[in-house]
PAZAPA-4460 file (N, C-alpha, C; in steps of 0.05 Angstrom, whole numbers, plus 32768, in hexadecimal, padded with zeros to 4 digits):
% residues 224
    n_x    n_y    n_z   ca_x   ca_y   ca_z    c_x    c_y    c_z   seq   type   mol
   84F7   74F7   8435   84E7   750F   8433   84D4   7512   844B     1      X     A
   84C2   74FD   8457   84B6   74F5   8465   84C3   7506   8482     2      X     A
   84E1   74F8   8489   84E7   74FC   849B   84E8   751C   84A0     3      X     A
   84F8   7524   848A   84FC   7547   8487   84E2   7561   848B     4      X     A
   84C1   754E   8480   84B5   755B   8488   84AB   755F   84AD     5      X     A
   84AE   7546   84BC   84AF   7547   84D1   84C3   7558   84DC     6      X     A
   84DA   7557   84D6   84EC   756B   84DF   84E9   7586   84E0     7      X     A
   84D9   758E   84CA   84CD   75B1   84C3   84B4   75AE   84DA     8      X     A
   84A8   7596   84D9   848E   759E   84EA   8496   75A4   850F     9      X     A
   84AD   7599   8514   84B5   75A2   8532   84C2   75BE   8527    10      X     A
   84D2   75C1   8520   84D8   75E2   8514   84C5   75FA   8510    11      X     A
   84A9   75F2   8503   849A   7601   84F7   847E   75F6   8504    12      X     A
   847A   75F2   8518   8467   75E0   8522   844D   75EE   8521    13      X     A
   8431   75E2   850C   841D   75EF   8509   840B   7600   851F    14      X     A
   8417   75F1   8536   840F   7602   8545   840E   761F   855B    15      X     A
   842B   762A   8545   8437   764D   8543   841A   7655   8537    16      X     A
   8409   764E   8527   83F2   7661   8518   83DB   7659   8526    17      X     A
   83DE   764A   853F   83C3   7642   8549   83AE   765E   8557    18      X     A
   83C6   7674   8562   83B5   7692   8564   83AE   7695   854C    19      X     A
   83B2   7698   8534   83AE   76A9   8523   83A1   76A1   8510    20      X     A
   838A   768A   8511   8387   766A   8509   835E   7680   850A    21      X     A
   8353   7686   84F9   8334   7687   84FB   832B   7673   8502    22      X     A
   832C   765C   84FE   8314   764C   850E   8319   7651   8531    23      X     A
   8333   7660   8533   8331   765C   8556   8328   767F   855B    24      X     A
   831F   7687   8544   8309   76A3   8544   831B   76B8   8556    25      X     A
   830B   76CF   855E   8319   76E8   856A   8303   76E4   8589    26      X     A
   8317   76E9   859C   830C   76EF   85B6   8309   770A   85BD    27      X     A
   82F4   7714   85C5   82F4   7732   85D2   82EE   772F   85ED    28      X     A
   82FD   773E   8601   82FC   773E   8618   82F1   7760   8620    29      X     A
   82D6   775F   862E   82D0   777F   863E   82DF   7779   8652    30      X     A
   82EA   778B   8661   82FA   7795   8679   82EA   77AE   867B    31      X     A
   82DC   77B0   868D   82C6   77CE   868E   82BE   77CE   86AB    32      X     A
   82A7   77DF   86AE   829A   77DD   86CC   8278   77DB   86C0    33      X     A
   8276   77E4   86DA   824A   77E3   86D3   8246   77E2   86BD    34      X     A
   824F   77F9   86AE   8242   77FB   8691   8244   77ED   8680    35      X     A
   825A   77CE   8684   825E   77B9   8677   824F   779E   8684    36      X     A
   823F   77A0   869F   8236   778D   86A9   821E   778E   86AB    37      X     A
   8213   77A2   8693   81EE   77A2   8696   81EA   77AA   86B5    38      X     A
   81FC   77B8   86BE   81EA   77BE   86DC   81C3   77C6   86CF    39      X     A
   81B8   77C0   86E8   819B   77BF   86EA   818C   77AF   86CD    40      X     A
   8198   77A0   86C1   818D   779A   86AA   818E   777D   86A6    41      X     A
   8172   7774   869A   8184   774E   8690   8199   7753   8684    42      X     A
   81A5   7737   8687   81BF   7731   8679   81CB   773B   865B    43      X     A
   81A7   772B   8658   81A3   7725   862F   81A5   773D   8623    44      X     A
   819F   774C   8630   8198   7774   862B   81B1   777E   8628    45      X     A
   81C0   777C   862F   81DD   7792   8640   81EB   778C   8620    46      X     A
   8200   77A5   861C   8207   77B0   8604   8222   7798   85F9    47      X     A
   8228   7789   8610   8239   777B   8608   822E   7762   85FF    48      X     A
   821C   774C   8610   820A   7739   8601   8202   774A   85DE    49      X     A
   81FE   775A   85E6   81FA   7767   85C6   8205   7767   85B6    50      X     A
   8226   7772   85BE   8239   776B   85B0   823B   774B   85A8    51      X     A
   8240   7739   85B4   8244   7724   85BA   8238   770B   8599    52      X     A
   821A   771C   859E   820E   7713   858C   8210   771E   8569    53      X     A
   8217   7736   856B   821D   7740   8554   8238   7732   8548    54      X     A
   824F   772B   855F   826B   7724   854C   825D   770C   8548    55      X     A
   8258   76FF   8559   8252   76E2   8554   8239   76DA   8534    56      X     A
   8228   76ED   852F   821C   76E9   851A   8231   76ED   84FF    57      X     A
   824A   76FF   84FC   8258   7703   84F0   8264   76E5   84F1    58      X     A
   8269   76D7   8511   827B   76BE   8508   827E   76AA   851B    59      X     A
   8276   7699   8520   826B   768B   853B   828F   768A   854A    60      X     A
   829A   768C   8545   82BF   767F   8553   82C5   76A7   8555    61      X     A
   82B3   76BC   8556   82B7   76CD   8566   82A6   76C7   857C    62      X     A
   82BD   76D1   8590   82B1   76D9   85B5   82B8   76EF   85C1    63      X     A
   82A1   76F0   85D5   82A9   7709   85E1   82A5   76F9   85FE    64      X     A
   82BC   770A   8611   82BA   76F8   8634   82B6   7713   863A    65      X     A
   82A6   7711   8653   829A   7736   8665   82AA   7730   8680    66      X     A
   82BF   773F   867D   82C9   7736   86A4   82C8   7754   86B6    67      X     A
   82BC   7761   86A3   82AE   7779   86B2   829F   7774   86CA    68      X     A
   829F   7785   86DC   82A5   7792   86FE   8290   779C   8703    69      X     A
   827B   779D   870D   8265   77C1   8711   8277   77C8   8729    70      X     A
   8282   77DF   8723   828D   77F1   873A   82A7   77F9   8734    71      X     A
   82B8   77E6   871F   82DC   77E2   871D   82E1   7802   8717    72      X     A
   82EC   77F9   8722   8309   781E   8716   831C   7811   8709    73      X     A
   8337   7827   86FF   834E   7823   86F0   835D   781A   8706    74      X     A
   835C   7822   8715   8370   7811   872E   8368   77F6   8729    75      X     A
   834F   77EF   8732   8346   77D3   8739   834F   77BD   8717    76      X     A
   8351   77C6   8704   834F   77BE   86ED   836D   77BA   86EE    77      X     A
   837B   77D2   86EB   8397   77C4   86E5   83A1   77B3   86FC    78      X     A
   8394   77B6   8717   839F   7799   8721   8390   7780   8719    79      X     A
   8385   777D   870F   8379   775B   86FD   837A   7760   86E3    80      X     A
   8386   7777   86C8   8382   776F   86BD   8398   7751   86A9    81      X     A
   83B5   7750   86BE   83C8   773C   86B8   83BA   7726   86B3    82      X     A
   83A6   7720   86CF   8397   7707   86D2   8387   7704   86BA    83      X     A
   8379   770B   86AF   8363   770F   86A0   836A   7705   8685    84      X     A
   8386   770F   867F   838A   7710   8669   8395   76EE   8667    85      X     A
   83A8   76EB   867E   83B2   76C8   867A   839B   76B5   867E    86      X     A
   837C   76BD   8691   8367   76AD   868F   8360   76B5   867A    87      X     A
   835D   76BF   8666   833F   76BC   8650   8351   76C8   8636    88      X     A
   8364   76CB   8638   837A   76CF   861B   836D   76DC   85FF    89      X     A
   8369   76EE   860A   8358   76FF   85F5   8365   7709   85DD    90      X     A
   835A   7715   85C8   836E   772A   85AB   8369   773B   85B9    91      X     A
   8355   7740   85BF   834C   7760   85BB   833A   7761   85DB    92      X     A
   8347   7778   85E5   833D   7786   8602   832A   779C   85FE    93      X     A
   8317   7799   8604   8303   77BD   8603   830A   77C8   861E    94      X     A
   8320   77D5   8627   8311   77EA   8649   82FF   77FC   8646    95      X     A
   82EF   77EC   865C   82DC   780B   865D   82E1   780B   8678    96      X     A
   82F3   7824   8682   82F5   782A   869C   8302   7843   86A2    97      X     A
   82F4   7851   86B9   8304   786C   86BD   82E8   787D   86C0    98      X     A
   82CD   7875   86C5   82B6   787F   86C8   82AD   787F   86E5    99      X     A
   82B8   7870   86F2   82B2   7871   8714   82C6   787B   871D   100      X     A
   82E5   787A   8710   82F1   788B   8717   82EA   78A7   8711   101      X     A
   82E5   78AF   8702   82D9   78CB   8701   82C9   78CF   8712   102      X     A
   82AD   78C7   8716   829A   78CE   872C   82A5   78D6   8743   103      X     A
   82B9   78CE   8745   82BF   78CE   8765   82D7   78DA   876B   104      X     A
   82DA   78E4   8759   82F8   7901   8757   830B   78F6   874F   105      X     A
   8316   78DE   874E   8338   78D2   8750   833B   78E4   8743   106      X     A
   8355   78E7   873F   8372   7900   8737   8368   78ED   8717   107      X     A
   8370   7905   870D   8376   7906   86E8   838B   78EE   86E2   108      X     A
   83A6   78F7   86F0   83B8   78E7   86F3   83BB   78C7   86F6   109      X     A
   83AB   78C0   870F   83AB   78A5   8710   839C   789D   86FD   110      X     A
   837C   78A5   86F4   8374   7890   86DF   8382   7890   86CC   111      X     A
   8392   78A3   86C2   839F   78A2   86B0   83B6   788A   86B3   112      X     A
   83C4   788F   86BB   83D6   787F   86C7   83CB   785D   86CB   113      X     A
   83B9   7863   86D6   83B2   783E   86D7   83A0   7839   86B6   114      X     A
   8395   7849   86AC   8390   783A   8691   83A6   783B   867B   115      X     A
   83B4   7849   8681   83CF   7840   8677   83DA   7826   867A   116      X     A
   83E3   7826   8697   83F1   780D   869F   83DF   77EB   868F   117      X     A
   83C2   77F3   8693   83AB   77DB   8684   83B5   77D8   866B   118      X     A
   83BB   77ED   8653   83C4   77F3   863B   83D9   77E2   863A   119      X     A
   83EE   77EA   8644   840A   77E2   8649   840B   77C4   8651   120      X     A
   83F7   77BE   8664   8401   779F   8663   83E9   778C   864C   121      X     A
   83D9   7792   8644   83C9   7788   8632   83DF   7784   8611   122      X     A
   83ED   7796   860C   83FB   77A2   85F0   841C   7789   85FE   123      X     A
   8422   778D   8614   8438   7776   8625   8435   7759   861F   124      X     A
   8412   7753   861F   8410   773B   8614   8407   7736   85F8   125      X     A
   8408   7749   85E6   83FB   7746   85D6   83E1   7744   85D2   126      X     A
   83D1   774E   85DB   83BB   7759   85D9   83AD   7779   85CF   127      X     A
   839C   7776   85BA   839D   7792   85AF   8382   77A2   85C8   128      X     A
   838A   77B7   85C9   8376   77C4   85DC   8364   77D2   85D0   129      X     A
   834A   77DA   85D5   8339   77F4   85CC   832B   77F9   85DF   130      X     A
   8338   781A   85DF   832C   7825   85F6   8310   7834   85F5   131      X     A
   82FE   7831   860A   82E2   783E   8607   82ED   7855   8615   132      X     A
   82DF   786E   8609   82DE   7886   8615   82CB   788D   862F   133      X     A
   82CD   789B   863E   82BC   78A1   864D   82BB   78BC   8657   134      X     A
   829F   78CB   8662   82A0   78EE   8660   828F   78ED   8679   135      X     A
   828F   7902   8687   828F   790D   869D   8278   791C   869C   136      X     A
   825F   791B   86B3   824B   7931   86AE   8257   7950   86B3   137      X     A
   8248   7963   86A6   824F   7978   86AB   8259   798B   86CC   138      X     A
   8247   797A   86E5   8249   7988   86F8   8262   7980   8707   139      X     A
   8272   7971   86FD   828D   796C   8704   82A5   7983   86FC   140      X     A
   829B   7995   86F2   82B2   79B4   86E8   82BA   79A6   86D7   141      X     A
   82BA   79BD   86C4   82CA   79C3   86A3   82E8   79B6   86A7   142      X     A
   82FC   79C6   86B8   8312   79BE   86B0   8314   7995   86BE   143      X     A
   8303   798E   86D4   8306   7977   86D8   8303   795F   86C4   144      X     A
   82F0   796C   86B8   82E1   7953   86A5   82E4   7951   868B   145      X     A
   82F2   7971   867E   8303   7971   866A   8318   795E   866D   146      X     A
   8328   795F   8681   8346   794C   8685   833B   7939   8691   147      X     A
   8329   7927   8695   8322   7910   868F   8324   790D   8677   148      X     A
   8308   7915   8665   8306   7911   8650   831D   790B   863B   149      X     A
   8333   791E   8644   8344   7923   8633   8358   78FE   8637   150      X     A
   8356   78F0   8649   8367   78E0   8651   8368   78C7   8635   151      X     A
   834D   78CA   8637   834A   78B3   861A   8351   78B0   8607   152      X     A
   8354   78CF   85F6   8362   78DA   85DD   837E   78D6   85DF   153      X     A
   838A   78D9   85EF   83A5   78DB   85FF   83AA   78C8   85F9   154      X     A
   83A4   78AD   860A   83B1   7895   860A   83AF   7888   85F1   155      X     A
   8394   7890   85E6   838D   7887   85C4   83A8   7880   85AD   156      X     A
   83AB   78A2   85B6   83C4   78AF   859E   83DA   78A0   85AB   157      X     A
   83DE   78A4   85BF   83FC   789C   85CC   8409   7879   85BE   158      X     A
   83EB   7866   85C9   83F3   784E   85C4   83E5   7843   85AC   159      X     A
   83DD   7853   8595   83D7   7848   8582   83BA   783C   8587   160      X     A
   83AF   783D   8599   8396   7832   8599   837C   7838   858E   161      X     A
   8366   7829   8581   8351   7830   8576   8340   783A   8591   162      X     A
   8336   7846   858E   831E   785C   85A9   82FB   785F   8599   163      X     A
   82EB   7855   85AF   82D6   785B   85AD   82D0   7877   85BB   164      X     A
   82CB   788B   85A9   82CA   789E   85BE   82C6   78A7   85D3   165      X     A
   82AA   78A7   85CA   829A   78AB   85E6   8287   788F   85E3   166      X     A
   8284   787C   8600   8277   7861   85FA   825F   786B   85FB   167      X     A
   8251   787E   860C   8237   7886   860F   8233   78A2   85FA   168      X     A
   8243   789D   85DC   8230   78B1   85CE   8223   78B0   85BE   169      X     A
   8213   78C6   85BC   81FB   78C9   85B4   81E6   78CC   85C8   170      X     A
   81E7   78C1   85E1   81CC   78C5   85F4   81D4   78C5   8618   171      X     A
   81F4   78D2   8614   8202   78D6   8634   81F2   78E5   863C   172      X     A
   81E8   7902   8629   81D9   7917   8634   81BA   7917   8638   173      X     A
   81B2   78F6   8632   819B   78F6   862F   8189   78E2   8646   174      X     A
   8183   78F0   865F   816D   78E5   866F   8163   78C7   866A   175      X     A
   8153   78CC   865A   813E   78BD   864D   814F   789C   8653   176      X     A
   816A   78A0   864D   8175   7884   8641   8183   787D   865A   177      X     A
   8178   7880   8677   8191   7878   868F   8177   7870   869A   178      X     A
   8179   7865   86AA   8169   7853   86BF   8169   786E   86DA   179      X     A
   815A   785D   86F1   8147   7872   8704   8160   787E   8705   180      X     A
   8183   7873   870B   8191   787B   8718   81A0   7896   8713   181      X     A
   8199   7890   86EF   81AA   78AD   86E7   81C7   78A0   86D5   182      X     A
   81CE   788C   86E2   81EA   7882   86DB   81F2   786D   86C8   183      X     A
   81D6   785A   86CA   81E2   7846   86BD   81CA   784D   86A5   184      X     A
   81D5   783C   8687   81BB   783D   8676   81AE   782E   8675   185      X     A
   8197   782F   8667   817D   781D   8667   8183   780D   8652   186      X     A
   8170   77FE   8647   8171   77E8   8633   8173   77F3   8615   187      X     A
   8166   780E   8617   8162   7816   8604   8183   7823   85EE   188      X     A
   818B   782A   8606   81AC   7836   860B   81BD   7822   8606   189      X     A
   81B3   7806   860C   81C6   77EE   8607   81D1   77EB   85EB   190      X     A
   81C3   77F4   85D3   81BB   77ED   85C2   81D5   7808   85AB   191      X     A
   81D1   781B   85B9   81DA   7834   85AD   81FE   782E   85B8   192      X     A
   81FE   781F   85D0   8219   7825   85DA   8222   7808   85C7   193      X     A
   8219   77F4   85C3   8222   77DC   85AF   822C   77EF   858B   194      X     A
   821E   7802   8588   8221   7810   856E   8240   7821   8571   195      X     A
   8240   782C   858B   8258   783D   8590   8274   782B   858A   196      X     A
   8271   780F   8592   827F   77FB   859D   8288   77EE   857E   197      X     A
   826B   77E6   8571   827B   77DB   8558   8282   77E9   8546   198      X     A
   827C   7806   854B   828D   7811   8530   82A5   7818   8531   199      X     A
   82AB   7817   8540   82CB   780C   8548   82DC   77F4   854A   200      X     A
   82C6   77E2   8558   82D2   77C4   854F   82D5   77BD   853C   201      X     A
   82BB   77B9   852D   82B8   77A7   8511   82D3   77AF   8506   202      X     A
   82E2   77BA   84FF   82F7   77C7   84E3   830A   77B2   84F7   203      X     A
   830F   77BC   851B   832D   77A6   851B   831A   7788   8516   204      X     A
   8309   7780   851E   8302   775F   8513   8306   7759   84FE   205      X     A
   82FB   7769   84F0   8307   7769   84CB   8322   7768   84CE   206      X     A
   832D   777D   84CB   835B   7780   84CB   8362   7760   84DB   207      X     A
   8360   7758   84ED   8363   773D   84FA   835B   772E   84EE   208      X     A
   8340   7727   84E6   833A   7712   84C9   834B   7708   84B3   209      X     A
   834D   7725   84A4   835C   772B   848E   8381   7727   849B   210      X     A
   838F   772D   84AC   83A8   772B   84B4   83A8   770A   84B4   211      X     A
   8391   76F8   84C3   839C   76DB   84C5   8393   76C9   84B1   212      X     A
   8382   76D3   8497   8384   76D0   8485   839A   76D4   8473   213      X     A
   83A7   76DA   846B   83C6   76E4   8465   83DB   76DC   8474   214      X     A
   83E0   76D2   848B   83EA   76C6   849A   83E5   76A2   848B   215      X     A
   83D6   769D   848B   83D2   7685   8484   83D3   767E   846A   216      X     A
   83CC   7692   8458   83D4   768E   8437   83F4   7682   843E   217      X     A
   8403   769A   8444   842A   769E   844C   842E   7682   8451   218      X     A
   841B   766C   8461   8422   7651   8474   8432   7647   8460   219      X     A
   8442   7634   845C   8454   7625   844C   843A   7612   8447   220      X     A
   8442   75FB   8430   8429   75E4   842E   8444   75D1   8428   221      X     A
   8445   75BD   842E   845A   75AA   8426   8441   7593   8422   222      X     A
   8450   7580   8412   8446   7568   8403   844B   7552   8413   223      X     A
   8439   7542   8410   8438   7527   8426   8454   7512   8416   224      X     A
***
């Protein structure tokens, strides 16, 4: 009998459930620009340390890694995000990107196109994505910043993905909450964009909980 259970254990080797195993918790990876790297702000402040601390009070074996850019575009992202994913092997990807591409005119087309391609190889390795939204000030023209806007919803529906709408809403239109520059937010803003962020997260951390819970009931148990 002895021998036969060794035989199932190279067959069925416990360590097929080692992803899907809670004590080895859920990883979240930002893939973003400035607005993910506390530009002008301490560290401890910025909306992602925020995050960081919120899953982790939920469960110490949740993480979050920041390999966010100040400056990245969709170009620059889908060329590292292969790398990113085989260094730090994340569940779950947040992009926030496609906001400097906007400032600075790129075609509708390419960001689209390159946050696609990020989608596409994140979902390649198995990795679930959620995309942050991003919106355009007004003095960039109606039809420009509509079809930005619109890029997010798009790829949302297309690939099944959960979307934060807009990452700066509630206070995009509001002064008060951006620093001297206009662009980036203040501390106070840190706080409102962590709220945007988890009410979207928390439900997949939950569904992922609950899926490798049930995964592990299913495990076979054999007798010594």
């Amino acid at each position: 009998m002895k021998n036969f259970l060794i035989i199932l254990f190279f067959l069925f080797p416990i360590t097929s459930y080692a992803v899907a195993n809670p004590a080895n918790g859920i990883t979240v990876m930002i893939f973003g620009d400035s607005l993910s790297t506390g530009y002008g702000l301490p560290a401890e402040v910025g909306w992602v340390n925020l995050l960081k601390q919120r899953m982790q009070a939920l469960s110490p074996h949740y993480q979050v890694i920041n390999v966010s850019i100040s400056g990245e575009t969709t170009l620059g992202g889908r060329h590292r995000i292969e790398q990113a994913l085989k260094t730090h092997q994340p569940d779950i990807v947040i992009i926030e990107l496609g906001g400097n591409d906007g400032l600075r005119g790129a075609s509708i087309q390419s960001i689209h196109d390159n946050l696609e391609a990020i989608i596409q190889v994140c979902q390649r390795n198995n990795v679930t994505p959620l995309l942050a939204g991003m919106q355009l000030p007004p003095n960039y023209g109606t039809a420009y910043t509509q079809k930005f806007r619109n890029i997010y919803p798009q790829l949302a529906e297309r690939y099944q993905l959960k979307l934060v709408p807009f990452l700066l809403d509630g206070f995009g239109d509001k002064r008060e909450f951006f620093q001297a520059d206009g662009i980036h937010p203040d501390v106070a803003a840190q706080k409102l964009i962590t709220e945007n962020v988890w009410e979207v997260l928390y439900p997949m951390l939950e569904s992922n909980y609950s899926t490798v819970q049930k995964s592990i009931q299913l495990e076979p148990a054999f007798d010594n």
